[in-house]
N, C-alpha and C positions, 0 to 999 in steps of 0.2 A: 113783550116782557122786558125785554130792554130798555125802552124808555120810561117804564113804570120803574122799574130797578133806583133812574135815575132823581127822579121827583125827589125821594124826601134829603137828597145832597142838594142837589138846586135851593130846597128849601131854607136847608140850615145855612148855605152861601148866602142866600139874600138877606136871611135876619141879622149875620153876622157881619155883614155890610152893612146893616141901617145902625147897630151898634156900633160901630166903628165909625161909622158920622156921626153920633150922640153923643158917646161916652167921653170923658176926660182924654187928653193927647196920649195920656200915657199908655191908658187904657186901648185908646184905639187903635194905636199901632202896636201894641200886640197883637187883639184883635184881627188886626189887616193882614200880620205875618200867618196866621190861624188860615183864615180865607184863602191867599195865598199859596201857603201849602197844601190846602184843602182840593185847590183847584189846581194845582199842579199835578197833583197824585192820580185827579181823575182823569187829565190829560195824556198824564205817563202812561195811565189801564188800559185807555183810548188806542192811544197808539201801540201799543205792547199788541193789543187785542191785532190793530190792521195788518202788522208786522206778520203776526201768526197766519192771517189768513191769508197771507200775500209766500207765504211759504208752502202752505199748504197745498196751492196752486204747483209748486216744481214737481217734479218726477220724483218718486225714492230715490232712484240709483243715483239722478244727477245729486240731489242732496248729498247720498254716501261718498260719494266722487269728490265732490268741494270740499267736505269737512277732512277729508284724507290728506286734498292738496297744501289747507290751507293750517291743517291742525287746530282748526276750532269747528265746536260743535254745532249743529244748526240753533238749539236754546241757549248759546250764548251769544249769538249774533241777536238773537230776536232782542234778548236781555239790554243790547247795546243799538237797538232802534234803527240794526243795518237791514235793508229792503235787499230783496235777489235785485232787485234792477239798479241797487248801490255802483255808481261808475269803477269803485274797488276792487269790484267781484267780478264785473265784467270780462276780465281775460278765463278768470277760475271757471266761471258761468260757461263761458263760448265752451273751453275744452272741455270740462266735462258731458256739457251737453252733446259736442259730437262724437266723444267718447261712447257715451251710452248709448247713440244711435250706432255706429260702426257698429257695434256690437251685437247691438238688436239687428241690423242688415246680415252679422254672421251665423245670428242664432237661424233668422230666418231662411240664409243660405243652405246652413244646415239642413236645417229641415225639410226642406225641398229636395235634398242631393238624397238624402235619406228615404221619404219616402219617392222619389225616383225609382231607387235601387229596390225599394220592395213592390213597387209596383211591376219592375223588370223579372224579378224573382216569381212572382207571380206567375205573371207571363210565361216565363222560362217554364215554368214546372206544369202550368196547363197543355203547354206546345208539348212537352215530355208527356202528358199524361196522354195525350191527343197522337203520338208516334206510337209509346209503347201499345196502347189498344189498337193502333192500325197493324203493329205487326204480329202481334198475339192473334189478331183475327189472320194476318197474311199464313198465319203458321199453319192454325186450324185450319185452312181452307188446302194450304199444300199437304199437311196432314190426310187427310179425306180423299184428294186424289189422290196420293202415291199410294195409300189403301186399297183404293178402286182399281187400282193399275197393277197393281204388284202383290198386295197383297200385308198382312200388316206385320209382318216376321221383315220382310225385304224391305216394306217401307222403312221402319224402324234405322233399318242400316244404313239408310239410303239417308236417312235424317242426321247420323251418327257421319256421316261420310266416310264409311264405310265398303270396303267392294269385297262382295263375298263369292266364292267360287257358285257357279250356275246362275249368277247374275246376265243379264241381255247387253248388246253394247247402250243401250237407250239407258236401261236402268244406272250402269256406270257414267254414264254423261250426268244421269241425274244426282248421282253421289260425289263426284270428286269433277265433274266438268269437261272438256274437250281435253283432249292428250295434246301434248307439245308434237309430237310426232310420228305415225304412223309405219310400222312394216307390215307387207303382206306376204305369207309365206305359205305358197300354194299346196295343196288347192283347197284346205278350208281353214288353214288358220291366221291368225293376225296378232302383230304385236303392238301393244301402246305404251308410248314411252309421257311418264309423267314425272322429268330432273331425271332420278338416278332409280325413279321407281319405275315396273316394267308393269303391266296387266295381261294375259296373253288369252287368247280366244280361240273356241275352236266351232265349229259352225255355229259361229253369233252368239258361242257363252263363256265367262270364265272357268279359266281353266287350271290357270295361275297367278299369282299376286305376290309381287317381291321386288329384288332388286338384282 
């Protein structure tokens, strides 16, 4: 399409030449100026045209970059037949180009660090979801014994930590843990000292609970 575009200007170049060798001096060199600018105009489209396409090649951002540094626009460089690879633009050219790369290395950083942290998140809340069901099951299952053991009034309390009077010393180990200290005050009772709290026992049951 391009080349066909061009034919019928070739054409009128050529006739406008062979008139220009015919006609009167005077004549002809009008003529020739005609030609001349005929053919100059198509040169300037030419190049305007390579110009654009040789821009079109940059990056957006580098283009935004340059016209910022340089305070001229990319179509009025084109307008002025400057190429990106103009040895003028060269310094504009280098920085903004690594400009835009830096940048793109930060966005990409970003986005890496980013999804890191939610692939961590992730993680984090499966391993939670994966603890809480192991202890919700450890529960039920202590639940169900201390049931089978004691019974589900005494378990309950035992769950509560809890020491209720007629408790066993076993059930109390199971409710609040081993005492700090032991008295034994013959011949069937016992006392357990838990800080400043006491439990006291009388043939292997509570009896008292205080301090």
């Amino acid at each position: 399409m391009k080349i066909t575009s061009w034919v019928p200007a070739i054409a009128l170049i050529c006739t406008l030449a062979v008139l220009a060798g015919t006609a009167a001096p005077a004549v002809a060199a009008d003529t020739g100026g005609i030609v001349r600018g005929i053919f100059g105009a198509m040169m300037g489209a030419v190049r305007e045209g390579e110009v654009k396409n040789e821009w079109k090649k940059v990056a957006g951002k580098v283009k935004t970059c340059l016209s910022k540094r340089i305070n001229v626009t990319i179509d009025q460089l084109v307008q002025k037949d400057i190429y990106p690879a103009d040895p003028r633009l060269r310094f504009y050219m280098q920085a903004c180009e690594q400009e835009v790369a830096e940048a793109h290395a930060r966005l990409q950083h970003e986005r890496r660090i980013t999804e890191l942290r939610r692939e961590q998140e992730e993680a984090a809340k499966e391993a939670a979801a994966v603890r809480n069901a192991r202890a919700r099951a450890q529960k039920v299952a202590r639940h169900r014994e201390l049931v089978a053991k004691y019974g589900a009034n005494m378990a309950s309390a035992i769950e509560a930590r809890q020491v209720r009077i007629g408790m066993t010393k076993e059930a109390t180990i199971d409710a609040i843990g081993k005492p700090n200290r032991r008295e034994i005050i013959p011949p069937s009772n016992e006392l357990w000292y838990y800080g400043t709290d006491r439990v006291a026992f009388t043939n292997g049951k509570v009896t008292y609970v205080g301090n």
